[in-house]
gemmi code that builds the backbone of each chain (N, CA, C; Angstrom):
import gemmi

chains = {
    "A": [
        ("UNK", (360.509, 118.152, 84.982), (360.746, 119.531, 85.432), (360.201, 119.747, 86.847)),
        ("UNK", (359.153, 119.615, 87.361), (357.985, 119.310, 88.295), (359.111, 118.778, 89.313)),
        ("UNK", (359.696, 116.910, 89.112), (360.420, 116.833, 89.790), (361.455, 117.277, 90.365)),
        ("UNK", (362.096, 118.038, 89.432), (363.615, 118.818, 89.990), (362.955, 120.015, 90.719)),
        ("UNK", (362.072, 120.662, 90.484), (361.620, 121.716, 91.229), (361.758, 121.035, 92.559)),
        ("UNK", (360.850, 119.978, 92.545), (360.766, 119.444, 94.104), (362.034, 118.889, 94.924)),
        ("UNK", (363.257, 118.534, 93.828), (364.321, 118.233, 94.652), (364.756, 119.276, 95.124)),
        ("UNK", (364.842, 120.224, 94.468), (365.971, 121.410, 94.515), (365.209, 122.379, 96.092)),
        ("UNK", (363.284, 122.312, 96.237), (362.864, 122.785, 97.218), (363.316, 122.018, 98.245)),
        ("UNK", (363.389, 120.825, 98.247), (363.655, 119.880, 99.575), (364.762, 119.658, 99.682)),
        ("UNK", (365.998, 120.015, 98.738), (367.509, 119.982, 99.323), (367.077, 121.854, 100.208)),
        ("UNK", (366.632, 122.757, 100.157), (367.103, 123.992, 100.850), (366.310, 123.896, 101.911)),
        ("UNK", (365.279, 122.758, 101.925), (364.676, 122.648, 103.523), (365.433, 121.567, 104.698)),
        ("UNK", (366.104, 120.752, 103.592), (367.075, 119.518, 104.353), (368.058, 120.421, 105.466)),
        ("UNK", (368.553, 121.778, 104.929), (369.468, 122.522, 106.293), (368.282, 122.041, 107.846)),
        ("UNK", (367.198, 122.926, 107.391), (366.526, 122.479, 108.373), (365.929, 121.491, 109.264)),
        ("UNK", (365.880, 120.700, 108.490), (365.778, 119.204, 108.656), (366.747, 119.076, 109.723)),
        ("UNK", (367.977, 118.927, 109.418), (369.162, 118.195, 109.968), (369.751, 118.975, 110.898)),
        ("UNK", (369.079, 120.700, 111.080), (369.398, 121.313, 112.035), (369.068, 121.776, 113.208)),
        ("UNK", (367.726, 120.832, 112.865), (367.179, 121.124, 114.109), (367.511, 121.269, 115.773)),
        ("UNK", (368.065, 119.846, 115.528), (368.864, 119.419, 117.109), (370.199, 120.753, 117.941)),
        ("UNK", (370.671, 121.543, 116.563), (371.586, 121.805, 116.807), (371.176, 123.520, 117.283)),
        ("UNK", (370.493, 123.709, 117.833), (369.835, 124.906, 118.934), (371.281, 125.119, 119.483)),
        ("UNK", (371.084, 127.875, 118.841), (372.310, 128.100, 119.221), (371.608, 128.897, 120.551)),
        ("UNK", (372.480, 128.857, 121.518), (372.327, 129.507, 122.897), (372.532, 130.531, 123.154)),
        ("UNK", (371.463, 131.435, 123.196), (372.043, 133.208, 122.866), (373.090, 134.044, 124.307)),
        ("UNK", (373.262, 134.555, 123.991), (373.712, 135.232, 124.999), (373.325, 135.860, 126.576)),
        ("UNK", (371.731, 135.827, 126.345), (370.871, 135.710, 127.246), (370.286, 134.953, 127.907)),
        ("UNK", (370.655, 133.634, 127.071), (369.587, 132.456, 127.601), (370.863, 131.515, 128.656)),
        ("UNK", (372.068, 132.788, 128.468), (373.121, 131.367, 129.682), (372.739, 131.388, 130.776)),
        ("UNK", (372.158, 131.574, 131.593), (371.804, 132.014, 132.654), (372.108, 130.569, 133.950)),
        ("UNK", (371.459, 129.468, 133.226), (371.667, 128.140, 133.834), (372.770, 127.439, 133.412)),
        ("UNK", (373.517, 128.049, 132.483), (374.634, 127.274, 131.856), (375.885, 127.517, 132.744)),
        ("UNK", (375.607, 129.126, 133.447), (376.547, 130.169, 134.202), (376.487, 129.647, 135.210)),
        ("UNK", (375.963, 128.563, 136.164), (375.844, 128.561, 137.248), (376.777, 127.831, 137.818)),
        ("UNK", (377.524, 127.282, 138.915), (378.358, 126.689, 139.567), (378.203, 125.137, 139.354)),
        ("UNK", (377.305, 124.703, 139.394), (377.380, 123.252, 138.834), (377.439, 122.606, 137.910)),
        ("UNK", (377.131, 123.415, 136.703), (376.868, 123.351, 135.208), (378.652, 123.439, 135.188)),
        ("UNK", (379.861, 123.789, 135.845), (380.671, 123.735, 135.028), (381.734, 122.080, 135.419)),
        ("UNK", (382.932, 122.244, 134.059), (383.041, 121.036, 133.634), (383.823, 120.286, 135.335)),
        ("UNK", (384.677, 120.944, 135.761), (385.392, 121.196, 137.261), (384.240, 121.754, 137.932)),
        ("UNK", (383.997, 120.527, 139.337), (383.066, 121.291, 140.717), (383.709, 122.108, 141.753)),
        ("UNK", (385.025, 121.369, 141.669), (386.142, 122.427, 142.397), (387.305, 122.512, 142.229)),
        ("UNK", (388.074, 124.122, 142.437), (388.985, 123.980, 141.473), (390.035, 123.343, 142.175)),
        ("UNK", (390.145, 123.310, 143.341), (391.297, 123.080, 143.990), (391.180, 121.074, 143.837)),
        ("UNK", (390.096, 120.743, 143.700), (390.196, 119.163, 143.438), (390.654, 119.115, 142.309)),
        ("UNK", (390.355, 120.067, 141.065), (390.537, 119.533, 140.234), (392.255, 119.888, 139.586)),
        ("UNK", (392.178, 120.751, 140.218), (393.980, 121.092, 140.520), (394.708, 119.927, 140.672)),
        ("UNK", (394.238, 119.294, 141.527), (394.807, 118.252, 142.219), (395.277, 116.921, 141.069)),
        ("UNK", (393.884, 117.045, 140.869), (393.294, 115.513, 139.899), (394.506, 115.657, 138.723)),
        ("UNK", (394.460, 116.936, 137.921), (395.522, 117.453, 137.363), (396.731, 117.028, 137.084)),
        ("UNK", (397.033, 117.755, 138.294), (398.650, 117.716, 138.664), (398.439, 115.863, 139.086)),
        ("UNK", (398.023, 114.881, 139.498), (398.400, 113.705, 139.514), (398.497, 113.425, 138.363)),
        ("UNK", (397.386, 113.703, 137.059), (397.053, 113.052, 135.914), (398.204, 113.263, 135.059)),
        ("UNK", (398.951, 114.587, 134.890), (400.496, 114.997, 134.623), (401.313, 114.018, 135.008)),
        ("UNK", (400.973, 113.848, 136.078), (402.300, 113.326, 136.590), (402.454, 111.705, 136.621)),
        ("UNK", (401.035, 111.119, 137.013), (401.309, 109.632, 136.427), (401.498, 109.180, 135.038)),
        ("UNK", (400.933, 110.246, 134.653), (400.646, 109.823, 132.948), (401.609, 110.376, 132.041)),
        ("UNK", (403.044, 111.309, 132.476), (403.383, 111.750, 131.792), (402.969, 112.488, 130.223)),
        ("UNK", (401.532, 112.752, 130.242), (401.029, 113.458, 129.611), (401.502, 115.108, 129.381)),
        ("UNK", (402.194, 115.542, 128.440), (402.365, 117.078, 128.694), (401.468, 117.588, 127.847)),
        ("UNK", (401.037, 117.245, 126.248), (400.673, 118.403, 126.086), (399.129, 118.559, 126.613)),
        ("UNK", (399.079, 120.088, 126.400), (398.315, 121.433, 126.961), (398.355, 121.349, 128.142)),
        ("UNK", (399.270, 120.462, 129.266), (399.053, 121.297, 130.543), (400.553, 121.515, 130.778)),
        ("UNK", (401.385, 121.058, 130.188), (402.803, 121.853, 130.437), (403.792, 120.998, 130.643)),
        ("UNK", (404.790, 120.685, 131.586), (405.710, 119.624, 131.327), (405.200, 118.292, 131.754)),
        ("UNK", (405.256, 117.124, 130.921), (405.648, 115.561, 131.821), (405.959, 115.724, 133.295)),
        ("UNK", (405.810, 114.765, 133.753), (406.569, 114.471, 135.555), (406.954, 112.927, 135.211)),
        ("UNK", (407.987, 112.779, 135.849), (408.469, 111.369, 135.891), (407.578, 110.115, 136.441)),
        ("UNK", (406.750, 110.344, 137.371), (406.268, 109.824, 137.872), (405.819, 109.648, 139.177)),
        ("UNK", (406.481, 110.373, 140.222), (406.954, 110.617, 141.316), (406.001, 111.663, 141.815)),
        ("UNK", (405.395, 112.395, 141.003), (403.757, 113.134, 141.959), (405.114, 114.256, 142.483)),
        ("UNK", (406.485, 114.768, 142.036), (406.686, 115.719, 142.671), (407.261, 116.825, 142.367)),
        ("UNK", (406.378, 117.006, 141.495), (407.177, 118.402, 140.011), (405.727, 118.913, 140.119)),
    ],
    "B": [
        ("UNK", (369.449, 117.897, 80.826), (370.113, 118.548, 81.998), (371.470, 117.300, 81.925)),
        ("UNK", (372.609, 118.299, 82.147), (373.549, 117.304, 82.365), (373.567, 117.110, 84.125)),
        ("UNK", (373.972, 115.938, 84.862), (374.353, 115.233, 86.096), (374.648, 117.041, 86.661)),
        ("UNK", (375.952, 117.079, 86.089), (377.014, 118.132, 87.122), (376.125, 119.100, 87.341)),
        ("UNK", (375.609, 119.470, 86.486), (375.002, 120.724, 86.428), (373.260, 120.988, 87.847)),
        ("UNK", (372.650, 120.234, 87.593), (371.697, 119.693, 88.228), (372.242, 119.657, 90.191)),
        ("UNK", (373.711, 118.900, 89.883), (374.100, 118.726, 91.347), (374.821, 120.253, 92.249)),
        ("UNK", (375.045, 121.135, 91.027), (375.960, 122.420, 91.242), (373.939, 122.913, 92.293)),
        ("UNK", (373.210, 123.105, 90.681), (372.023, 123.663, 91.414), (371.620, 123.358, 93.074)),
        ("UNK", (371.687, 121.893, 93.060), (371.372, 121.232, 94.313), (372.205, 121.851, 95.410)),
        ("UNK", (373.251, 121.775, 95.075), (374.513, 122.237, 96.262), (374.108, 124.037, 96.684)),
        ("UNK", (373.737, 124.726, 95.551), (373.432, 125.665, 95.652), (372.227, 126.032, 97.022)),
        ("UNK", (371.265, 125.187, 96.647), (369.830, 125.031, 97.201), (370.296, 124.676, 98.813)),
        ("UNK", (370.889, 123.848, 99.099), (371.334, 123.582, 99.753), (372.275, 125.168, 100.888)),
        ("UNK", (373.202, 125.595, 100.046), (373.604, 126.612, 100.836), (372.676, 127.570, 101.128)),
        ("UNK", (371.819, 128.214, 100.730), (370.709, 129.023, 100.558), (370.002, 128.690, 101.597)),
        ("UNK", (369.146, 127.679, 101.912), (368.798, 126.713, 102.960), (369.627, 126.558, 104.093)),
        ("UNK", (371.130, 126.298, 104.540), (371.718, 126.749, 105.888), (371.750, 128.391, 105.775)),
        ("UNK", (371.935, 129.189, 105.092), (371.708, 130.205, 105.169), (370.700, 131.194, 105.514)),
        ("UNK", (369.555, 130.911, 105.009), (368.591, 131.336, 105.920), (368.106, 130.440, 107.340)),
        ("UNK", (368.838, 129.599, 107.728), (368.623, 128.742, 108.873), (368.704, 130.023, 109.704)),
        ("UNK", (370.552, 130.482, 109.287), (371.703, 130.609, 110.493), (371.558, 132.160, 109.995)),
        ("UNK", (370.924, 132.790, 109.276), (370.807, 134.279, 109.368), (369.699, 135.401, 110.893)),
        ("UNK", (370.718, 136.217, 111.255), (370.478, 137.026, 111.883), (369.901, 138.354, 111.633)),
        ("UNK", (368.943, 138.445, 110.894), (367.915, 139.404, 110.469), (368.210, 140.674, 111.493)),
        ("UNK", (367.931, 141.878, 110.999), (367.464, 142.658, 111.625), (368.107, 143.036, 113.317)),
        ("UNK", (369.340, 143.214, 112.514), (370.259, 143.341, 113.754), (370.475, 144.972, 113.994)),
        ("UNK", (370.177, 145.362, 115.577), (370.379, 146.868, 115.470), (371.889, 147.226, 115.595)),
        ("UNK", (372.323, 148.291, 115.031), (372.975, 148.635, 114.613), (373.449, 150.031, 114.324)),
        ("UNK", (374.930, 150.668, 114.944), (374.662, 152.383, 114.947), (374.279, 152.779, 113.731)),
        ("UNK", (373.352, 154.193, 113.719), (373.329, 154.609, 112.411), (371.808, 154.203, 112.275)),
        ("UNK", (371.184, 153.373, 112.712), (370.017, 152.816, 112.548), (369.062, 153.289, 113.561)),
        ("UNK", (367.694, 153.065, 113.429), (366.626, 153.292, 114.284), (366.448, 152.317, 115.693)),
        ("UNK", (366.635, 152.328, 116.739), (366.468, 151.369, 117.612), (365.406, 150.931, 118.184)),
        ("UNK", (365.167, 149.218, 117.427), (363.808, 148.928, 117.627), (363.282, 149.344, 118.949)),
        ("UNK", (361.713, 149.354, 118.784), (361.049, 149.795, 119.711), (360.311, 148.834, 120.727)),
        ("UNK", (360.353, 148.856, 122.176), (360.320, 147.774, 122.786), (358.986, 148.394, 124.392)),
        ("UNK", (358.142, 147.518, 124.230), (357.135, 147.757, 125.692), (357.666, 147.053, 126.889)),
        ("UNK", (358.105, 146.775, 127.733), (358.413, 145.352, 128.905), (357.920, 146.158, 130.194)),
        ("UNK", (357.038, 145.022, 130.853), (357.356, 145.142, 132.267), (358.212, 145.886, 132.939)),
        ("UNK", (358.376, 147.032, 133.766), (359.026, 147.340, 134.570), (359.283, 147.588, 136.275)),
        ("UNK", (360.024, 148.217, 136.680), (359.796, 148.111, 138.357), (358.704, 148.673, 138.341)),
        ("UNK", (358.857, 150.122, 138.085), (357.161, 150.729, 138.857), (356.585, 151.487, 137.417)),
        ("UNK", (356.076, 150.058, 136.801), (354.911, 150.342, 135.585), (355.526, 150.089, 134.207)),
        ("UNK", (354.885, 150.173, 133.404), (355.611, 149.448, 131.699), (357.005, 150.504, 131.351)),
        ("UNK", (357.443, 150.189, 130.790), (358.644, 150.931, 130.129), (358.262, 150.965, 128.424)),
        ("UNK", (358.134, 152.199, 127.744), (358.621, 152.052, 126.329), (359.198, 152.746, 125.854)),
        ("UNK", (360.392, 152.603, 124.774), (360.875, 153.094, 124.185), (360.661, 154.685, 123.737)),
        ("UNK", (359.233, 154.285, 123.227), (358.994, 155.321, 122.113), (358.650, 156.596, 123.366)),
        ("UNK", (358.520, 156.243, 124.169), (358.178, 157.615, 125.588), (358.846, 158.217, 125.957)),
        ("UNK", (360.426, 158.005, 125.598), (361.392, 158.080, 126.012), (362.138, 159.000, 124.614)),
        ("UNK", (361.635, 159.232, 123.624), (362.060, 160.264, 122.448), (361.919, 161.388, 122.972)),
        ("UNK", (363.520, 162.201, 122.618), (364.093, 163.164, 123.152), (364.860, 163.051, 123.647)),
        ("UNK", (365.068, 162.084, 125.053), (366.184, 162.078, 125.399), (366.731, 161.048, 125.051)),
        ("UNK", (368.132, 161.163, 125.830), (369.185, 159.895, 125.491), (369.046, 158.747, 126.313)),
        ("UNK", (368.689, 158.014, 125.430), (368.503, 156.355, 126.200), (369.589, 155.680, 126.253)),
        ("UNK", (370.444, 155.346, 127.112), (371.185, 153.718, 127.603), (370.221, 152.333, 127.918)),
        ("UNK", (370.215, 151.888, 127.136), (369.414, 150.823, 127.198), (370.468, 149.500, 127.259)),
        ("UNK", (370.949, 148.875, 128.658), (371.082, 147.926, 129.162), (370.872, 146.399, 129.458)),
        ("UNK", (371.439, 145.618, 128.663), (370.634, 144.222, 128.392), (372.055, 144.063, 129.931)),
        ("UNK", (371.382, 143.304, 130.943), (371.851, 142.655, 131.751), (371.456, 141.354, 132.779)),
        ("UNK", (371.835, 140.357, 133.648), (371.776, 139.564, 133.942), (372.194, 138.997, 135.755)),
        ("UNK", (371.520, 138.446, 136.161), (371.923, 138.426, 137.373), (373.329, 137.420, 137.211)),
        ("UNK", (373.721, 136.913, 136.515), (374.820, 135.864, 136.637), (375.823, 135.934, 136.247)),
        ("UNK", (375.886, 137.403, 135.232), (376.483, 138.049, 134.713), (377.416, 138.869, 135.614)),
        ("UNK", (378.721, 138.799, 135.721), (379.285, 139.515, 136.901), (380.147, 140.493, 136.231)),
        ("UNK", (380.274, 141.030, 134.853), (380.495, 142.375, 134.612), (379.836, 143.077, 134.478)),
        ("UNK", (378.156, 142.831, 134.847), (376.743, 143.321, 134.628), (377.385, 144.164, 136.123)),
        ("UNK", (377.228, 142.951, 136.912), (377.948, 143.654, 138.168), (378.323, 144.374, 138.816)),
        ("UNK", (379.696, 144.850, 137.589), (380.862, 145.789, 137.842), (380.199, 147.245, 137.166)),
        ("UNK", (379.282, 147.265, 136.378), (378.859, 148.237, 135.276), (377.680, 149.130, 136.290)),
        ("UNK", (376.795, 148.374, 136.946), (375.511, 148.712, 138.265), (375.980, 150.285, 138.515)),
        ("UNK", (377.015, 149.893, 139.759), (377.484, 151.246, 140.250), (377.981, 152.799, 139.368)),
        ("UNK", (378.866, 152.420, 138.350), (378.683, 153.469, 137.063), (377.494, 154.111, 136.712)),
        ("UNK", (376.751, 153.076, 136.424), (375.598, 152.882, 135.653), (374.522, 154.063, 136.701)),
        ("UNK", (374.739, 153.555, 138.024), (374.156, 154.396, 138.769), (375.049, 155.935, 138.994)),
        ("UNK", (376.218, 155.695, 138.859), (376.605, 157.704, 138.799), (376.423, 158.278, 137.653)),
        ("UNK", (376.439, 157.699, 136.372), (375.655, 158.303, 135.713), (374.945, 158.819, 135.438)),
        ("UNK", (373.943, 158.030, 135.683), (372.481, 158.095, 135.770), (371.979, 159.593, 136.866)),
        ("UNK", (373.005, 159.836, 138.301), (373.106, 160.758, 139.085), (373.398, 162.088, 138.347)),
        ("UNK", (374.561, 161.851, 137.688), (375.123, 162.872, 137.159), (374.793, 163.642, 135.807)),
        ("UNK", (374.038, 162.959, 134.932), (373.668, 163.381, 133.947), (372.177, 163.217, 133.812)),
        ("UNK", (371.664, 162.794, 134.700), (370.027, 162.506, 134.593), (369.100, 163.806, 133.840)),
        ("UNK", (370.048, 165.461, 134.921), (369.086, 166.749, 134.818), (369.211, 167.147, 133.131)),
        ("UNK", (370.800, 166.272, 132.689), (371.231, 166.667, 131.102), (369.490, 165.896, 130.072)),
        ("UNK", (369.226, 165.232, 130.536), (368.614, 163.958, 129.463), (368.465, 162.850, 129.553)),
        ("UNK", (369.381, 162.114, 130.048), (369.942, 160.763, 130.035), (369.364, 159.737, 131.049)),
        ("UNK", (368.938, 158.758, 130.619), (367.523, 157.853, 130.482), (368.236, 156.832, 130.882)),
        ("UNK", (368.874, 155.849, 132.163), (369.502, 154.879, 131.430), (368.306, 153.411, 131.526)),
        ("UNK", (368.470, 152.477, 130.724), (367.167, 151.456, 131.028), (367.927, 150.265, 131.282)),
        ("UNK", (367.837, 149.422, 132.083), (368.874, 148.510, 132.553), (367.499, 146.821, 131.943)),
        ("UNK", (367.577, 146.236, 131.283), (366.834, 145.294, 130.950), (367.255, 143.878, 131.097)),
        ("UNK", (366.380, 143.548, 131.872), (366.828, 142.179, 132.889), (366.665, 140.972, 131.961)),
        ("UNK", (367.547, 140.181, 131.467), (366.811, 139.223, 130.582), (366.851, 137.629, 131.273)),
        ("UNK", (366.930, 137.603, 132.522), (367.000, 136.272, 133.429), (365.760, 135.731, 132.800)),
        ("UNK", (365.284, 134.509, 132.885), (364.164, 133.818, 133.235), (363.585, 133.382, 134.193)),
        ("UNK", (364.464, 133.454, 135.301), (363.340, 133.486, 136.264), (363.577, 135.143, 137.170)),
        ("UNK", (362.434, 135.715, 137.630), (362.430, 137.737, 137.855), (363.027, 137.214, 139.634)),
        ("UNK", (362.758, 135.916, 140.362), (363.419, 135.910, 141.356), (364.979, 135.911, 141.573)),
        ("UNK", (365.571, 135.431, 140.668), (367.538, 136.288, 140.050), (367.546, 137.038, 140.207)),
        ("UNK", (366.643, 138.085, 139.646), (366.898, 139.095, 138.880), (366.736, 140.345, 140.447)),
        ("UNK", (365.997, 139.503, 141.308), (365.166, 140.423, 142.554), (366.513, 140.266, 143.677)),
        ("UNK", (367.272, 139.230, 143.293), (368.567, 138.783, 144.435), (369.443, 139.423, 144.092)),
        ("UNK", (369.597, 139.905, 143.250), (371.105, 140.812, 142.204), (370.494, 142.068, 142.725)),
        ("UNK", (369.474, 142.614, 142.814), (368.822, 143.945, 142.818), (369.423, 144.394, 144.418)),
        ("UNK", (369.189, 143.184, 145.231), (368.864, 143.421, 146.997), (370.620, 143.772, 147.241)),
        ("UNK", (371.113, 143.179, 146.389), (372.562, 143.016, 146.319), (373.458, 144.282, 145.741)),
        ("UNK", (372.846, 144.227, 144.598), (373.635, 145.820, 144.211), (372.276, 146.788, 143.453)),
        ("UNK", (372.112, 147.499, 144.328), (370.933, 148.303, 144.169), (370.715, 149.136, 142.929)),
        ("UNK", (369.984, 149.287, 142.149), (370.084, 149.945, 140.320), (369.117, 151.188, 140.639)),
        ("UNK", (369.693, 152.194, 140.488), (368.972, 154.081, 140.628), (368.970, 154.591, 139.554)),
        ("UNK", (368.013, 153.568, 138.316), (367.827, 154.215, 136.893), (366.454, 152.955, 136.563)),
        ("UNK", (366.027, 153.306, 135.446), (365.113, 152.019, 135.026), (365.327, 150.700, 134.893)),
        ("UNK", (364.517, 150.101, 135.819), (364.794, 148.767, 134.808), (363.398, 147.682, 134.577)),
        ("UNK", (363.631, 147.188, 133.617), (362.657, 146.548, 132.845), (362.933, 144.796, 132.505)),
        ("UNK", (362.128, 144.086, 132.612), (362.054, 142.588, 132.680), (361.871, 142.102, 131.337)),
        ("UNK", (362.767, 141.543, 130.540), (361.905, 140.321, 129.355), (362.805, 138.866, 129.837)),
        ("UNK", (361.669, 138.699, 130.847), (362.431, 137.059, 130.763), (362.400, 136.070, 129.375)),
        ("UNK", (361.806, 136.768, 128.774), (361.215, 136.071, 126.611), (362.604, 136.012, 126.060)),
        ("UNK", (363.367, 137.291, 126.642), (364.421, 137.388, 125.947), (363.938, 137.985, 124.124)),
        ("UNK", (362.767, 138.532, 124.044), (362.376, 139.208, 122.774), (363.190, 140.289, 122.728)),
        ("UNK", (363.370, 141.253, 123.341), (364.027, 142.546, 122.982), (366.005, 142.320, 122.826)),
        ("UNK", (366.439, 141.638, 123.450), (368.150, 141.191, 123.330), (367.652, 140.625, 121.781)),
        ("UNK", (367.014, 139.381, 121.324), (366.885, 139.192, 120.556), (366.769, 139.905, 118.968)),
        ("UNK", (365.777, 141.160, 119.627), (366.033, 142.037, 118.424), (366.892, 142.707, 118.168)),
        ("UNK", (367.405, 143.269, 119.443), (368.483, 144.049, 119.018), (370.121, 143.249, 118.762)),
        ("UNK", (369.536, 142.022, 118.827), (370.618, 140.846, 118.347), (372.336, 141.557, 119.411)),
        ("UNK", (372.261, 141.146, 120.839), (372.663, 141.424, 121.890), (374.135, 140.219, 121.315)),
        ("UNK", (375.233, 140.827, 121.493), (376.364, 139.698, 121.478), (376.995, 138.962, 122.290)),
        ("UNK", (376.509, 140.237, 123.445), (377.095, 138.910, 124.600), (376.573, 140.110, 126.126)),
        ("UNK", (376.817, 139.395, 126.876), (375.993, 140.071, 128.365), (377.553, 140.827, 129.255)),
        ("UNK", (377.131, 142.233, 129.521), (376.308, 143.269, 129.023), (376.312, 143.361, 127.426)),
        ("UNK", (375.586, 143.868, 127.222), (375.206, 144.498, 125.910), (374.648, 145.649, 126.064)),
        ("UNK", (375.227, 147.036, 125.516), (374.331, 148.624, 126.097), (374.337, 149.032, 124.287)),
        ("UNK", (373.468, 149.848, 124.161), (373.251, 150.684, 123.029), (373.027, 152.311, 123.872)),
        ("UNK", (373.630, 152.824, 123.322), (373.379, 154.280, 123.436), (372.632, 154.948, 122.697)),
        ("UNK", (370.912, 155.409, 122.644), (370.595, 155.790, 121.751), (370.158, 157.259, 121.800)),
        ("UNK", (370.500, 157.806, 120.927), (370.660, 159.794, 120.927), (368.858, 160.162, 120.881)),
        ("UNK", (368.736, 161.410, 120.730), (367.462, 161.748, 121.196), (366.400, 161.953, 120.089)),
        ("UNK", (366.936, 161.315, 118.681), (366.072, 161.342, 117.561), (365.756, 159.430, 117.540)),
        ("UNK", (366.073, 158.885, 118.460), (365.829, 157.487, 118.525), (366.766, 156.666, 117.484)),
        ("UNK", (367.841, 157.161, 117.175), (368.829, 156.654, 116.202), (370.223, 156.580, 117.439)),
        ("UNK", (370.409, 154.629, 116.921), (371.463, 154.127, 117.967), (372.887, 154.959, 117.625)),
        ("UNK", (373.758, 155.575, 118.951), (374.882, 156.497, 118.394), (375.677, 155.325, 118.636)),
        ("UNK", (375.879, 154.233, 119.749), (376.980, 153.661, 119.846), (376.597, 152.289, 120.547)),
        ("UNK", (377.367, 151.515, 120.644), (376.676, 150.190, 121.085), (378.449, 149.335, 121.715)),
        ("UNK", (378.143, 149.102, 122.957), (379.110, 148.199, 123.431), (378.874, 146.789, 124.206)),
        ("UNK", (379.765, 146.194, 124.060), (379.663, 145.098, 124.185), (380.751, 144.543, 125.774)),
        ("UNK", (379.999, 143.934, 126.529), (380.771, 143.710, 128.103), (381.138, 145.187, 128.825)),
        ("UNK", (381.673, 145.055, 129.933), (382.160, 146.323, 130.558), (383.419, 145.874, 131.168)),
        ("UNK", (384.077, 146.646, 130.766), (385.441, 147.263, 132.113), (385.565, 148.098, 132.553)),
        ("UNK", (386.552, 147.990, 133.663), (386.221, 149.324, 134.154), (387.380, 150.449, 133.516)),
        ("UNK", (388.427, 150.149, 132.828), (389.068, 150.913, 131.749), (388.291, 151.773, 130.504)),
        ("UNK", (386.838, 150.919, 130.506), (385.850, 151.511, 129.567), (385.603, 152.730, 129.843)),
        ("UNK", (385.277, 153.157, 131.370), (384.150, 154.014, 131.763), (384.522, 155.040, 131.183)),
        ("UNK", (386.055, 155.695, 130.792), (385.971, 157.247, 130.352), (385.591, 157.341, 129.090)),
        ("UNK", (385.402, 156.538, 128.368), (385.220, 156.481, 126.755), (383.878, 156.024, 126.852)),
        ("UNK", (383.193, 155.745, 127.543), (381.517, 155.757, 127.487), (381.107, 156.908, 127.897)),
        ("UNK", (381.537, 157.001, 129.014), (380.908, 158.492, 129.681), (381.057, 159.370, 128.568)),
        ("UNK", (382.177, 159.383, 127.555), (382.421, 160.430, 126.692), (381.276, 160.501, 125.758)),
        ("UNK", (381.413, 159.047, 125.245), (380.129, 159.199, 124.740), (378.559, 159.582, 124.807)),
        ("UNK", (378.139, 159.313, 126.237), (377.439, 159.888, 126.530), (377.294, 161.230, 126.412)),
        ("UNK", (378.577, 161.889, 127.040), (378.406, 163.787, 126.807), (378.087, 163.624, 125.917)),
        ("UNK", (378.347, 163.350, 124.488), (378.514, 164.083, 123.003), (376.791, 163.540, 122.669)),
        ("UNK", (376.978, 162.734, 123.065), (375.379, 162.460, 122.473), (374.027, 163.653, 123.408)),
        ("UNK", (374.950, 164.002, 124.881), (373.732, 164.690, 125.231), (374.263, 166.035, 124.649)),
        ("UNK", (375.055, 166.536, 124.135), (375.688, 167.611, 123.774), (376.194, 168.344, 124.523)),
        ("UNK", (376.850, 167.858, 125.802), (377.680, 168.586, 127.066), (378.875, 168.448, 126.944)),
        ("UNK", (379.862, 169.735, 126.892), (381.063, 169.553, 126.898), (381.698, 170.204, 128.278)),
    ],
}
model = gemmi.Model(1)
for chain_id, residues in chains.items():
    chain = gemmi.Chain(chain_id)
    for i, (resn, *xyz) in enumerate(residues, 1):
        res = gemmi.Residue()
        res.name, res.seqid = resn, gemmi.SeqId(i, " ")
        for name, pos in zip(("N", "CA", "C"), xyz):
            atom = gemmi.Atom()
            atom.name, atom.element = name, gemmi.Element(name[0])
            atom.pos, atom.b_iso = gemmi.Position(*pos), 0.0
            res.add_atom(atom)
        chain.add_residue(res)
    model.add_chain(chain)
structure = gemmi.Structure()
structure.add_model(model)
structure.setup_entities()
């Protein structure tokens, strides 16, 4: 009996256990997350660029919109 | 004890346990009392409870925040226009570092209170959803309304709110 008590306490502490790492970021604390370097693109117009080649060599469409043949001119 | 039964319990224990991980206690809320808060301010402490009677706007904002931004200048005719009615507004800086918070200021100038928790304790209590975050609280210290970001399509339906809470029609 003793034992199941103790499983059943240490399965409802295991959330914690295993959740530790996973720290949520309030709404206040973005402050450094907001900043210009923190984002995933440093610029947009490079990354425009990078883009529209990556479309277009790769004939990749989905989520950025049509294929390109190859030709860098669509 | 049968297996299944034992493992239902476990699974149970288990949800109970992410559940109070990921619970948000004590979230303010209209209709409710709005916790009461001391912070640092420009010129001397700010509290809540000093401020019963009138109508508090209490302002969670941010220097990085750029609809915090757009809200400043409102925030300041307001504050012009209804000040002689009651109306308190408290603009609460929750940056971590107060030198942000002093570059946003030089930048767009704030002509109402404002108050510092770089702790981020008071957003916290009043469990803030996203930046801005304003509570409107009426003059028995009970929150009338609470919004979340600003536009500027907002302003006539806040301001409204404001009248009714100071009782100006």
């Amino acid at each position: 009996m003793k034992q199941r008590v103790y499983r059943i306490l240490s399965a409802a502490c295991l959330p914690a256990l295993l959740l530790g790492a996973c720290a949520e970021v309030k709404p206040w604390q973005k402050g450094d997350l907001a900043r210009p370097e923190m984002a995933f693109d440093g610029d947009a117009l490079a990354a425009r660029l990078a883009q529209h080649i990556y479309f277009s060599k790769e004939n990749a469409s989905g989520g950025y919109g049509v294929g390109g043949g190859g030709c860098g001119c669509n | 004890m049968q297996p299944r039964k034992s493992g239902a319990t476990l699974l149970a224990a288990l949800a109970l346990g992410v559940a109070a991980y990921c619970s948000d206690a004590g979230a303010a809320a209209v209709g409710q009392g709005a916790p009461e808060f001391e912070l640092p301010g420009a010129g001397g402490a700010v509290r809540l409870s000093a401020l019963r009677g009138k109508v508090v706007y209490v302002d969670f904002w941010a220097s990085w925040c750029s609809p915090c931004k757009q809200s400043f200048p409102w925030l300041n005719e307001m504050q012009a226009r209804y000040g002689a009615q009651g109306l308190e507004i408290v603009g609460i800086n929750v940056d971590a570092r107060r030198s942000d918070a002093d570059q946003f200021l030089l930048q767009v100038p704030a002509r109402f209170k404002l108050a510092f928790d770089a702790r981020g304790d008071t957003p916290s209590r009043y469990a803030a959803k996203g930046m801005p975050t304003s509570f409107l609280i009426g003059r028995d210290g009970t929150i009338v309304a609470t919004h979340v970001g600003f536009r500027v399509d907002d302003k006539g339906r806040f301001e409204e709110e404001i009248r009714r809470a100071l009782g100006v029609n």
